[in-house]
N, C-alpha and C positions, 0 to 999 in steps of 0.2 A: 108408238106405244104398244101397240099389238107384237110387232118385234117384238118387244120385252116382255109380254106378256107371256109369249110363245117360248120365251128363253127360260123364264122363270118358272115355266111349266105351270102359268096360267091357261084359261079356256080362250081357244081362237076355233076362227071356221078356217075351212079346206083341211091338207096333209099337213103333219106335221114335218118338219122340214128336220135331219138326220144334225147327231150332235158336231160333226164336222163342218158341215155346212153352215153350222149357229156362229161354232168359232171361226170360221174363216168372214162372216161378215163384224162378227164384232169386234176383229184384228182391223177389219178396212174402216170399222167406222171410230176407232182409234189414235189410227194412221192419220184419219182422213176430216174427221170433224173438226171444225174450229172452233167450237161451244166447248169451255169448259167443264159443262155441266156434261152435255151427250158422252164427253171421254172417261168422264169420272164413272158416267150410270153403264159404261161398257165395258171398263177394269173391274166394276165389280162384280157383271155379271160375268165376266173372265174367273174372278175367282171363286164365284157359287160352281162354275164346272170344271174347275182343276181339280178336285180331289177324283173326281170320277172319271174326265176325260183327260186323263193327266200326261200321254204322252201325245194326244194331238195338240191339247195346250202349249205343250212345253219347244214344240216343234213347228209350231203357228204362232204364237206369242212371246214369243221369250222377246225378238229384238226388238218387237213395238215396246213390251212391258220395261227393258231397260233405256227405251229412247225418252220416255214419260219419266224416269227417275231423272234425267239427264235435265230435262225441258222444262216439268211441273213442277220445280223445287217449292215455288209459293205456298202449294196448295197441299198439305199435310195431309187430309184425306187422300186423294188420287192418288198420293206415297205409299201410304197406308197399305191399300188395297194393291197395289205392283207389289211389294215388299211379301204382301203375304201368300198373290198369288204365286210368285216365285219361288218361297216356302213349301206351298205345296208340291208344287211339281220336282224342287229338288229335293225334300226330304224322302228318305224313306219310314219315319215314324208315322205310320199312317195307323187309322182304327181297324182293328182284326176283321171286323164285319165288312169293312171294303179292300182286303186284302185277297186277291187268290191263293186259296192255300196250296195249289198245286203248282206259282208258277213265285217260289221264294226267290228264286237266284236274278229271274229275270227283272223282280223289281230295283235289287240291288243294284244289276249293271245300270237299269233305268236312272237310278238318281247319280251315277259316276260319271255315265255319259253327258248327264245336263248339268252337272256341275263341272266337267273340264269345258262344256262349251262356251260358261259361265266364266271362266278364271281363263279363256282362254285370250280375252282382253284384259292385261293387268289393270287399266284405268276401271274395271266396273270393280275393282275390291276396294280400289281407292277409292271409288264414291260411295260405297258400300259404308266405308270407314269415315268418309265425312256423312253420309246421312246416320249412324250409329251417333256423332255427335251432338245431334239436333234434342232438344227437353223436350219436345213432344212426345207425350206415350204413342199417338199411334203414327207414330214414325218408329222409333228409337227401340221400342218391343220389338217390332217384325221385324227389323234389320238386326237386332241381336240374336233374334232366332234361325234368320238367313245365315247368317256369318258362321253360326254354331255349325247349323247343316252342311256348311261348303267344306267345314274342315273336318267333318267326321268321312266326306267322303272324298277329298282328295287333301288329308290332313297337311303332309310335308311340301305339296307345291302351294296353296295358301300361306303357310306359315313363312315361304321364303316371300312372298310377296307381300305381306304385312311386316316384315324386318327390315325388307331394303324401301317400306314408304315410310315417308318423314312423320314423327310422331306416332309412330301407326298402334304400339303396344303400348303407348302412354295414352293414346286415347280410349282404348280397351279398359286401363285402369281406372279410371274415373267410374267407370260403371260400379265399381265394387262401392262410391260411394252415393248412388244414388238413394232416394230417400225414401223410391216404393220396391216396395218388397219383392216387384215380380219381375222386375229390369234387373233389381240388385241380382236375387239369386240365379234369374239365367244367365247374368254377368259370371256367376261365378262357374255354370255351366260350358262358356264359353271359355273360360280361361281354362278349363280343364283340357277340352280338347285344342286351344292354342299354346300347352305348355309342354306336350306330350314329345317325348323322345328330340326335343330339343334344345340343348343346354343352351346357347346362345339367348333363347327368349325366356326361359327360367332363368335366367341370370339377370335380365332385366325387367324383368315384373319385380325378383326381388329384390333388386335395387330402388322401384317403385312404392318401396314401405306395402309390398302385399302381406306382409309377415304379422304386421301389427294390425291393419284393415282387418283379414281374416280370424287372429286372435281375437280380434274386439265384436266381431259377428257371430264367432261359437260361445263367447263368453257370453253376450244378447242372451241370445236361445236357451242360456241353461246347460252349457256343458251336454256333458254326457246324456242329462233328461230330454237335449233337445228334439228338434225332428229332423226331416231329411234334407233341410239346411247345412245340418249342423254336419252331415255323413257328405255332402257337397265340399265342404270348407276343406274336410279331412282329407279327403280325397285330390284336391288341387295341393295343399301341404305333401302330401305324400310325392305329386308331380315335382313338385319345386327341389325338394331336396333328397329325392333316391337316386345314388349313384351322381351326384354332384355337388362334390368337396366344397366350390366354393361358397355355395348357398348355404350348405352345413355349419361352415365356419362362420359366417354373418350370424347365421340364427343363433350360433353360443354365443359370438361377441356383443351380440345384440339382446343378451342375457335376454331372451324367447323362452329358453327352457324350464327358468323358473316360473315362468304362465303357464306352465304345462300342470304343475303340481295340483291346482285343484281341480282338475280333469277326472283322479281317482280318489278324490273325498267322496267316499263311497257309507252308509250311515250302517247301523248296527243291523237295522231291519231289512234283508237281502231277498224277501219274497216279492214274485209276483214281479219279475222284471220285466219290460215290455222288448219287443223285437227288437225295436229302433234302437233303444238306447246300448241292448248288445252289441250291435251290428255299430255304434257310435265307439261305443268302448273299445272293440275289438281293433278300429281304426286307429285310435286314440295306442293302443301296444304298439301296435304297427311303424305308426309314427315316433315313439320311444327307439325303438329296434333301428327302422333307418338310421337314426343319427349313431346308433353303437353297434353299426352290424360289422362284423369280422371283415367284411372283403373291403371296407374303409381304411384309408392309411394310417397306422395304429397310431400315430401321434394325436390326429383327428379324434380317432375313438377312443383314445384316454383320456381328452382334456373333456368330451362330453360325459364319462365316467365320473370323471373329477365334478362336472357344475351338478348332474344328478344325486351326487349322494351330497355336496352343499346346499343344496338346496331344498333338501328334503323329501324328492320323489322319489328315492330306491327304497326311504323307510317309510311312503304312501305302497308304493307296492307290495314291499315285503307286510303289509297289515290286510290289501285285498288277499294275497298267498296265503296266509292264514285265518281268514276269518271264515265265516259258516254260511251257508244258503248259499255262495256262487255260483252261477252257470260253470258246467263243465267245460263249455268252450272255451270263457272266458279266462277260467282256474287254467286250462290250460295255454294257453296262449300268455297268460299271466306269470307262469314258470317260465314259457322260453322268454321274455321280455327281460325277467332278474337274471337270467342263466348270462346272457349278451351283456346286461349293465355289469356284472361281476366280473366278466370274463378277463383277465390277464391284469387288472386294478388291484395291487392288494388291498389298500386300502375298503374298498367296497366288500375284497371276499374276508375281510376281518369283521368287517358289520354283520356279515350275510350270518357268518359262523357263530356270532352272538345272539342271533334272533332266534328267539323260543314259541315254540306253539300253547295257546292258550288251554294247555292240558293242568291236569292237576295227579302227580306229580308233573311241573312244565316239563316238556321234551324241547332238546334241540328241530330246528327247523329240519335241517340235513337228517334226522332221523326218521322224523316223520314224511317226508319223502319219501328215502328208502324204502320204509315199508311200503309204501305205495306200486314203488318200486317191482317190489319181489311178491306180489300180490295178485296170483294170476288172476282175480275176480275184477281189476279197475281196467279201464278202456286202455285199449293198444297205443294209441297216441299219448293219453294220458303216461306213461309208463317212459312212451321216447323224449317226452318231454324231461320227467323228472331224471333222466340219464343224460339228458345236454346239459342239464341242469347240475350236476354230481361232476361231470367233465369240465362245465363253465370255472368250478369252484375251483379245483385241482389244475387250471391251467396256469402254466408257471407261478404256482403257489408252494414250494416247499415244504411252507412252513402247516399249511393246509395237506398236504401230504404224509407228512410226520403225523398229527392230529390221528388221521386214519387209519395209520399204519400202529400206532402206540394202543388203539381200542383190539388191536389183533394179538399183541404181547403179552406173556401170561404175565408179568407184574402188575400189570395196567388192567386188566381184566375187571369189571364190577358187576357181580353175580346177583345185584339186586334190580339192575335195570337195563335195556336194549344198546347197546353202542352199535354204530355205523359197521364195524370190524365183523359182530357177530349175523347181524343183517347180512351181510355182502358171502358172508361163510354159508349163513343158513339158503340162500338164493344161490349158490353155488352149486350147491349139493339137493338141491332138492329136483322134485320129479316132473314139473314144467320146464321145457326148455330154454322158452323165453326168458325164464328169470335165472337160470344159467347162463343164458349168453349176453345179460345184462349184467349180472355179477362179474363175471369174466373182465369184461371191459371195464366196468370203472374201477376193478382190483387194478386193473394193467396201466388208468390212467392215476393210482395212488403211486403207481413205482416211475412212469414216463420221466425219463433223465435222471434218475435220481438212484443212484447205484447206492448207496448209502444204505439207504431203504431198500435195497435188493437184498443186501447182505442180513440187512433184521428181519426178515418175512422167512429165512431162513430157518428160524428160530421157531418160528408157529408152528406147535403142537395141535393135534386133531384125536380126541375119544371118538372110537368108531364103535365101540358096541364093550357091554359092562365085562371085565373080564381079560380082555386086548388089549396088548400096550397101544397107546397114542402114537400116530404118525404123523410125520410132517405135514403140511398143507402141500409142498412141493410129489411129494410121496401118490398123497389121494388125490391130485390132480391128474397123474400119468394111471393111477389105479382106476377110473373112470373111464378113461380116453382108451385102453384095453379090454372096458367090459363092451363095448361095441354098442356105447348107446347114440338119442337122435344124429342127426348132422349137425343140426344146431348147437346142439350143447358140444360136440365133438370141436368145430371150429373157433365158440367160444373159448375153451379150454387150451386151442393151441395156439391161436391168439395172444392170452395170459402168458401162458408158456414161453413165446417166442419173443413177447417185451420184456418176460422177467428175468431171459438168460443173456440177451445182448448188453453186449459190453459191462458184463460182468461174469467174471472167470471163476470165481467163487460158487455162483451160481452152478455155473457151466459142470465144475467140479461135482459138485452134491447132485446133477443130473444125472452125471455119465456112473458118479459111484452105485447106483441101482442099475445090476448085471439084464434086468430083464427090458431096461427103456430103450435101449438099441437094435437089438432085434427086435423089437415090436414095430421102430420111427423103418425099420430098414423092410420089414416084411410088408408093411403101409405100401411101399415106394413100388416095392417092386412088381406087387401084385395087379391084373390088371382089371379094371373095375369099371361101373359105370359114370355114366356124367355128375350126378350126384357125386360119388366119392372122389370125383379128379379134385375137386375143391380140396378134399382131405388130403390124399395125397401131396396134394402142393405145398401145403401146411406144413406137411412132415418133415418134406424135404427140407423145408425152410428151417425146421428146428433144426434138422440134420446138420444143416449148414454153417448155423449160430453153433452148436455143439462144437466145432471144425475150427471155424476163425478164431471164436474168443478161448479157444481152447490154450490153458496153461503147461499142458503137456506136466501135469503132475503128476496124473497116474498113467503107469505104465502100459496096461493092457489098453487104454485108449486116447493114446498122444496121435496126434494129429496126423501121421505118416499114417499110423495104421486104420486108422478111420478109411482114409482115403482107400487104402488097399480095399477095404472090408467094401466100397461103394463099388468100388470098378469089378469084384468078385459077383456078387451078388445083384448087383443094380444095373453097372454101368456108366459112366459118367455121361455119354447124352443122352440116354433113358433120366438120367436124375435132371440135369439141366431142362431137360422137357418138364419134367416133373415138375419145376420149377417155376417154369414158365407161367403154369396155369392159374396162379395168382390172377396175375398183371393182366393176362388176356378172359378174366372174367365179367362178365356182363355187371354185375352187383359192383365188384370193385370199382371198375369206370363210374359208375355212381356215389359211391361214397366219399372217390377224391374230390369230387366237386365241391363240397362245403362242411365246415364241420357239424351242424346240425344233422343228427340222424332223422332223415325223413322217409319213411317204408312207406307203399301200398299197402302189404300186408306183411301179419309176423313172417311169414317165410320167405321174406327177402330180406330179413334182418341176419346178415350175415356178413360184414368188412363196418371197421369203423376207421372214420377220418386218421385220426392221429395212426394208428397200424396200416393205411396204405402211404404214409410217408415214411416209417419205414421199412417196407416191403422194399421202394423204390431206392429206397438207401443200400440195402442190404442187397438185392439180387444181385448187382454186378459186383460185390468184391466176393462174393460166396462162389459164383463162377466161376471169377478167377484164382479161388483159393483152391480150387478143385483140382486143379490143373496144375499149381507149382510143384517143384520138386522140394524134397528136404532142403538143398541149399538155399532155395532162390525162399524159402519161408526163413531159414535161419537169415537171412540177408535182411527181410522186411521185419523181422522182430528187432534185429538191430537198427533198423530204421526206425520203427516206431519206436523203440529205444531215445534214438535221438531227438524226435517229432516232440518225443512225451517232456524232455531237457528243455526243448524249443520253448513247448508249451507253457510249459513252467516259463520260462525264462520270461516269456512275451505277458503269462498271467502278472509276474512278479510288476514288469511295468508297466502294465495297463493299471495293475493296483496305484505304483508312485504318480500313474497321469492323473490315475481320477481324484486320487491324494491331492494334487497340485491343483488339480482343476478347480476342486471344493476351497484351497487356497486362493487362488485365483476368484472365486467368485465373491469369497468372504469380503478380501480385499475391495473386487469392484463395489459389492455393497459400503464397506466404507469409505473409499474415493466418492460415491453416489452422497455420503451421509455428509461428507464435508464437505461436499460440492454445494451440496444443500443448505448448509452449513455456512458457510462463504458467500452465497449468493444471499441470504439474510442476512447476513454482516455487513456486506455490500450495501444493499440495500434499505441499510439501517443510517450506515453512515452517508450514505447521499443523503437522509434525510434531515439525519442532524448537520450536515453540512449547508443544504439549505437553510434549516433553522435557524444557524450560525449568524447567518447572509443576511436572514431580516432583521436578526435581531442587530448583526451590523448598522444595514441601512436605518433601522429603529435608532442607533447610538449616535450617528450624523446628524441624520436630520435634529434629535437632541442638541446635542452639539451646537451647532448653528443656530439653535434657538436661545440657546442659554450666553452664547457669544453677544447675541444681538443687544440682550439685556442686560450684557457686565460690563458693557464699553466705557459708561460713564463712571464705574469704578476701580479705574485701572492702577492709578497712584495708592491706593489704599488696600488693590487685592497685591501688589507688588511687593508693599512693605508685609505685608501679611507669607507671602509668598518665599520672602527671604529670611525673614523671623524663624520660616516653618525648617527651611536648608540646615542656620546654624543650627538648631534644637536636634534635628537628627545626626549632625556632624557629632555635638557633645554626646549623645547616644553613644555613638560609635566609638566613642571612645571610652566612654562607660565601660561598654563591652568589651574593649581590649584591655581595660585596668585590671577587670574581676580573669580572663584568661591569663594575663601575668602572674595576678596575683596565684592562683591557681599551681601553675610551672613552677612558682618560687615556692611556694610547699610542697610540691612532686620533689624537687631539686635537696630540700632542706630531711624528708624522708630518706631520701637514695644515700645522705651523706651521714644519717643517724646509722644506717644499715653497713656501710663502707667501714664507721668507728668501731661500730659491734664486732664485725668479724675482725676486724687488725687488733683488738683487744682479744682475742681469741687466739689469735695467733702467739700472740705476746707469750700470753700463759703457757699457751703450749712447747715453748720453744724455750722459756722457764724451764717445765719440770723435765726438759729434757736436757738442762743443762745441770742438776742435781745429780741426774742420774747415772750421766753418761759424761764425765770428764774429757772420754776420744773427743766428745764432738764440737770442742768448742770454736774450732776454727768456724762449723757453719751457724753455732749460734749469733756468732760477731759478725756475719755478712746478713743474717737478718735480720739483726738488731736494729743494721745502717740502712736498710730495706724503708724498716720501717721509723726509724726518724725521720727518712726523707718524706714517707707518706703524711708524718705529722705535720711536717711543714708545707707539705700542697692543702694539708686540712686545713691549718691557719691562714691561706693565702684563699681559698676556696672560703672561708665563715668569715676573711674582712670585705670579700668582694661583696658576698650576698647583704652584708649590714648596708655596704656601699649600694646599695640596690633598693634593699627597703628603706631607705632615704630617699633614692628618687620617686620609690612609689608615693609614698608622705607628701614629696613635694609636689606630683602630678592629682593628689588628691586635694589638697588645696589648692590649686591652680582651680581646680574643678569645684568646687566651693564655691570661689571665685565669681566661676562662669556661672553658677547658675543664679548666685546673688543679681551679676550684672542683669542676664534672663528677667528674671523676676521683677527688676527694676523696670526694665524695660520693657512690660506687659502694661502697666497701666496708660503709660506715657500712650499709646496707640489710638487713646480717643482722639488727642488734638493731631490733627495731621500736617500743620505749620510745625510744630516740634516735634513730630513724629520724622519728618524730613529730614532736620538738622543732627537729630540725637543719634537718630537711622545710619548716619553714614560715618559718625565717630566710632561707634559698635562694631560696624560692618570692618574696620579697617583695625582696631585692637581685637576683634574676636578673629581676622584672618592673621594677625601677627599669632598671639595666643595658639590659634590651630596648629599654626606652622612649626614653632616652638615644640608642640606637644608630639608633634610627628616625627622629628630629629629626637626626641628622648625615646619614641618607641623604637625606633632605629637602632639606637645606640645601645637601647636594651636588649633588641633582638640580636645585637652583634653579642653582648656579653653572654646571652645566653647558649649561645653558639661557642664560647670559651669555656663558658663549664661543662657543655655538653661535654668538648675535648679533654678536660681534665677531670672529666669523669671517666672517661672511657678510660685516661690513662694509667688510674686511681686504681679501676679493674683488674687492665692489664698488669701492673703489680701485685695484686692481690694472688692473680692465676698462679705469676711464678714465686710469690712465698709458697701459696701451697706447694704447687711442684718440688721445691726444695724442702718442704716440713716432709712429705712422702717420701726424698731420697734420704732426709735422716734415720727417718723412722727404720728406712731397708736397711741402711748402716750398722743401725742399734741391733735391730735382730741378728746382724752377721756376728757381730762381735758378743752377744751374748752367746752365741750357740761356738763360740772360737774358745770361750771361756768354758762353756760347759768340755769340750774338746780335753782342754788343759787338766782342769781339774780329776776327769777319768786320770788321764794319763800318769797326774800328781799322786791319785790314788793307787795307782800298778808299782809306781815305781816305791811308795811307802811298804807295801805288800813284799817285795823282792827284798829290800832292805833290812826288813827283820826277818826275816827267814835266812841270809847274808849272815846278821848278828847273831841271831840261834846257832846257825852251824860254826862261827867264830867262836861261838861260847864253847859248844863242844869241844870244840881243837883245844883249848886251853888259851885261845889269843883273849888280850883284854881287850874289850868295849867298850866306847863312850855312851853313856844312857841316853837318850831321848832330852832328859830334862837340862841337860848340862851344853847339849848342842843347841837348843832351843836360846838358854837362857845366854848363852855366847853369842849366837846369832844375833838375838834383843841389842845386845852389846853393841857391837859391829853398827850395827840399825841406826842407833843413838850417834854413834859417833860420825857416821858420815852425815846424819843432820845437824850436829854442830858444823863442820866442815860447809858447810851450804849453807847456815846461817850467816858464819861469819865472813864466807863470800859475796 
């Protein structure tokens, strides 16, 4: 006990004995005691001197202290205290006051070298890994704080050694749900540094439901109000899914994003926010932003587009973005977070453009920005922000581009309040650089592809002072860029310039028609200047170059041959190519290609923006090469892009009819899906009713069988019953065929009223054509006999039918008859001795009877089938009277108009004959009068109809 007293830096007598020598005996009595207790009271005095003698500990103790984790599993304490003195010695989070502050680097290597010597047996992480799963706290805390230590300091070989042991990351998991507080959150400490730059083990945590554990831990705490729990949880989320799709894609399919939403239910009263909760919030964007960051596969970061504004948190944002008292940080960080959720989503930048700031009159969102914007008093970040922001909107947004470009037009112009158009003018032209070179850029991303809008920006008019006609925008763009102001603003300017004349020739045109903008791009180039203006320089040439390529060769004085001449006079062609060069070998630019968000140090490296270094890259090498063609081999490539442009068409024309077909095609499979769907309940209807079928079947049997069992002793009495029931529906049946006879024989007796009418019709008509027409009597007398023969199939047709309704008479009383006999024979059924005998006299006169009545339907349905025939015949007569009443009739019209013929003719020839007599008369011949020939003629008349009488 004195030992220990000595250890403990209680009072002993003699020297005190040096702190090497303390641990060298309390490793032997370790080692070496077989009391429990002596081992337990020597680990601990092991670990009162590890923080302080921590690399003789660590280099004396380590193998006994892991031989005891091995050995003393029993005894929780003795674990305890190995667990923690091992802690000590390999962490490096130690307290400042026992830190040397002059000797920082060599603690560090201190705790790398004792944690490889530590990991350099894989089995001590596996036991590591099974004592982390023991519920004792003082076990299961110091091995979770062990485990944290080993992988801050040899992160990536730990982590391969916890993947390839069995269970090893699922046992990890469990800690997130332990139920004290101080295991739970250094569990989550440890999963931090076990998830770091390792997809394989972020893939399986998250398949571990760590997504919904950790949700249901920051939502504990209070969201945003929480504490540094809650910036822990954030923080491990952030590990799980930055830069790994397929955790990304769990957490939307896992609809996680809509737990995300009350994260920025943020309340009216915004004062007085505590650190924690910004530094919570700011995580909370962050985590927004991974899931919709640009360098994600843009299918990825649309369908996460897509579930934020369903679900409500782009229009929780866009309410912190405009609401009052936020921290600066936050507001800003809050802009680039909507700038990403909007970014290339129309749908979201259709929301964005409808959201109003709570001004009075409201202002649009995007204005109130802008100003912000072009306001050289707000923070420089601030400013980059609302410009990713302005970019975010306008990326492949057209229809967001138009909007911008229409506030620039003088139709569109409203003199009563601020539009985007006049903001971006008035920042343009004003006397801060910064907001020159910020206006520049988002003008340049309202035109980015959109040649459309090149051609109407045209059109913008500019009042430069009262007095002065108005100049274009294009005009006072190049009229700045010549008064020699900052670089800044100079780069912004040729920037604009150099997106708003590519690949537009119209453009191109209205540049080159201002005589003084080429000597100006040409005197830039050639002059030789310092590092500063190479930037400009390059610039120029780059317009120089766009002036060249997209050049229409409209105007004369500078069609593309002569340009070229004008470079190699004056410039050079690899003085300009140099020139050129200096873009792409810019320090700034290598920066700005990296990512679209504008990120400076300071304003004065705000100079290359994202979208203008892809196309620098685009443009430098055909500009090159256009330097260099001759007139033919350009006329040869215009005719090519002639072609290209036919191509392009051609190929636009059917990628239109695929996507036409595709939208066809999908319609379709939605309805294939709809009657599949459709079908498979109908299916599934009909099994059921099939089944139901079935019992109600087996239900009719088993009846059946029952009702069998108790009608067997009335079998003679259900039998006569039974056959009673046969005849009554046979007389039925024939009932029914009486009254369809009956029926047919007044169908029959109609059709033969209808037959009379018309032949009586005929009659008449063939009468008054025999009155009229004496030519025609040959065909009256073949009609005649037409129709006496008809009369006579009438008479043979009206004795048949009387013959008919005689046997109906007679089939009706037979039926009388039967039902008298019926009737008779209902009472008789009480006694069943007479019921017997009467039974089978009935049964044999009612099947004689039937039999009888079956041969007269026979023989009726044969007759009926004779009139049918003699009705048809009756028809077919009919058709050819008419035909023949139609050729008299032709007849009669020939011979009346043969007649009117005549009588003309009668009339010429009476006409000629007294004109004959008149000039007879003159001559002196004598003439017979009119009335004397007449009345001789009469004569003549008379006498040959005696002659014919008397013949």
């Amino acid at each position: 006990m004195n030992f220990l007293r000595g250890v403990m830096g209680g009072p002993s007598a003699g020297p005190q004995p040096s702190g090497a020598e303390t641990i060298q005996k309390l490793c032997d009595r370790v080692a070496s005691s077989t009391l429990l207790d002596d081992r337990r009271d020597a680990v601990r005095a092991l670990k009162s001197l590890s923080k302080k003698y921590r690399l003789e500990v660590g280099i004396q103790a380590m193998e006994h202290l892991i031989h005891v984790l091995q050995t003393d599993r029993s005894d929780s304490e003795i674990i305890g205290y190995a667990l923690d003195t091992l802690y000590n010695v390999i962490s490096n989070d130690l307290e400042e006051e026992e830190q040397e502050e002059n000797l920082p680097k060599q603690v560090d290597d201190l705790g790398s070298q004792f944690t490889e010597i530590f990991i350099k047996q894989q089995e001590n992480v596996t036991l590591l890994l099974t004592l982390v799963e023991e519920f004792d706290f003082h076990v299961r805390w110091p091995g979770v704080k062990l485990l944290t230590s080993l992988l801050k300091q040899q992160g990536p070989q730990v982590q391969q050694i916890i993947l390839v042991s069995p269970m090893g990351v699922s046992r990890l998991m469990d800690l997130l749900a332990d139920s004290r507080e101080v295991i739970r959150n250094d569990g989550v400490l440890l999963l931090q540094q076990l998830t770091k730059s390792n997809a394989a083990i972020q893939k399986i945590v998250a398949f571990e439901n760590a997504f919904e554990r950790l949700l249901d831990i920051i939502t504990e705490e209070g969201n945003s109000d929480g504490g540094i729990v809650v910036e822990d949880c954030l923080l491990l989320l952030q590990n799980l899914l930055k830069n790994n799709n397929s955790n990304q894609n769990f957490f939307k399919e896992g609809s996680y994003i809509q737990r995300m939403k009350p994260w920025f239910e943020v309340g009216d009263d915004n004062c007085g926010w505590s650190a924690q909760k910004v530094t919570n919030l700011h995580l909370m964007l962050q985590l927004v932003r991974v899931l919709v960051s640009p360098t994600n596969p843009p299918g990825a970061t649309s369908s996460c587009q897509k579930a934020m504004f369903h679900c409500g948190l782009l229009q929780q944002l866009c309410t912190i973005l405009m609401a009052t008292g936020v921290p600066a940080d936050i507001l800003t960080e809050t802009i680039n977070t909507v700038s990403e959720v909007i970014r290339g989503c129309q749908m979201n930048q259709d929301y964005f453009a409808s959201v109003n700031a709570p001004s009075n009159p409201p202002r649009p969102a995007i204005v109130v920005l802008l100003m912000s914007m072009v306001n050289e008093r707000q923070p420089f970040v601030l400013r980059c922000a609302v410009l990713y922001c302005f970019q975010c909107f306008l990326y492949k947004n057209q229809k967001g581009q138009g909007e911008i470009v229409s506030t620039l037009l003088p139709s569109t112009i409203d003199g009563n309040s601020v539009s985007a158009g006049q903001l971006l003018c008035g920042g343009l032209f004003s006397t801060d650089s910064l907001s020159n070179w910020c206006a520049a850029v988002a003008l340049a991303h309202a035109l980015q592809e959109n040649a459309t809008l090149k051609e109407q920006l045209l059109r913008v008019q500019l009042a430069t002072s009262i007095g002065n006609p108005p100049v274009s925008l294009l005009q006072q763009c190049t009229n700045i860029l010549s008064q020699g102001s900052k670089v800044q603003t100079r780069v912004g300017l040729l920037m604009l310039l150099c997106t708003w004349l590519s690949n537009c020739s119209i453009a191109v045109t209205h540049f080159l028609h201002n005589p003084a903008n080429v000597p100006f791009l040409t005197g830039q180039i050639a002059e030789n200047l310092g590092e500063e203006e190479q930037l400009v320089q390059g610039l120029c040439a780059l317009l120089l170059g766009i002036s060249i390529y997209y050049n229409d060769n409209s105007l004369e004085n500078y069609r593309k041959e002569k340009l070229k001449q004008l470079i190699e006079k004056r410039i050079g062609r690899e003085n300009f190519i140099e020139k050129l060069g200096f873009i792409s070998k810019h320090e700034l630019y290598s920066r700005a290609a990296q990512k679209p968000q504008p990120s400076f140090s300071s304003p004065d490296h705000m100079m290359f923006d994202h979208e203008f270094t892809k196309l620098v890259k685009e443009l430098e090498g055909v500009i090159s090469k256009a330097i260099y063609k001759s007139s033919e081999e350009d006329k040869k490539e215009e005719e090519v892009k002639k072609t290209l442009e036919q191509h392009d068409n051609i190929v636009t024309h059917y990628k239109k009819v695929i996507r036409e077909q595709d939208q066809e095609l999908e319609e379709l499979k939605q309805r294939i899906n709809t009657l599949t769907s459709q079908n498979e309940q109908l299916q599934a209807t009909v099994t059921q009713q099939v089944s139901q079928i079935q019992q109600h079947k087996d239900q009719y049997n088993l009846l059946k069988v029952q009702l069998g069992k108790d009608t067997q002793h009335h079998n003679s009495h259900s039998d006569t019953l039974q056959m009673n029931g046969i005849q009554m529906e046979e007389v039925s049946k024939l009932k029914e065929e009486l009254e369809e006879w009956k029926n047919k024989h007044e169908l029959l007796q109609g059709q033969l009223r209808e037959k009379d009418s018309l032949i009586e019709k005929l009659k008449s008509s063939q009468l008054e054509m025999g009155t009229t027409e004496p030519s025609s009597q040959t065909g009256k007398s073949g009609g005649l006999e037409h129709s006496n023969e008809l009369q006579k199939e009438l008479e043979m047709l009206r004795s048949q039918i009387q013959l008919q309704s005689a046997e109906i008479s007679k089939l009706q009383m037979e039926n009388q008859k039967l039902q008298v006999m019926n009737t008779t024979a209902d009472p008789a059924l009480g006694d069943s001795g007479a019921t017997a005998a009467r039974s089978s006299g009935l049964e044999g006169r009612l099947e004689q009877e039937i039999q009888e009545l079956k041969n007269e339907v026979k023989a009726l349905s044969e007759e009926k089938e004779s009139l049918k025939q003699h009705l048809d015949s009756s028809s077919s007569t009919v058709a050819i009277l008419q035909d023949e009443k139609s050729k008299l009739q032709r007849e009669v019209a020939e011979s009346k108009k043969e007649q009117d013929d005549l009588l003309v003719l009668l009339a010429d020839q009476d006409q000629k004959l007294s004109a004959l007599k008149m000039t007879l008369k003159d001559l002196g011949v004598p003439v017979e009068d009119e009335d004397d020939i007449e009345s001789g003629d009469q004569g003549d008349e008379d006498e040959d109809g005696d002659e014919e009488e008397q013949d």
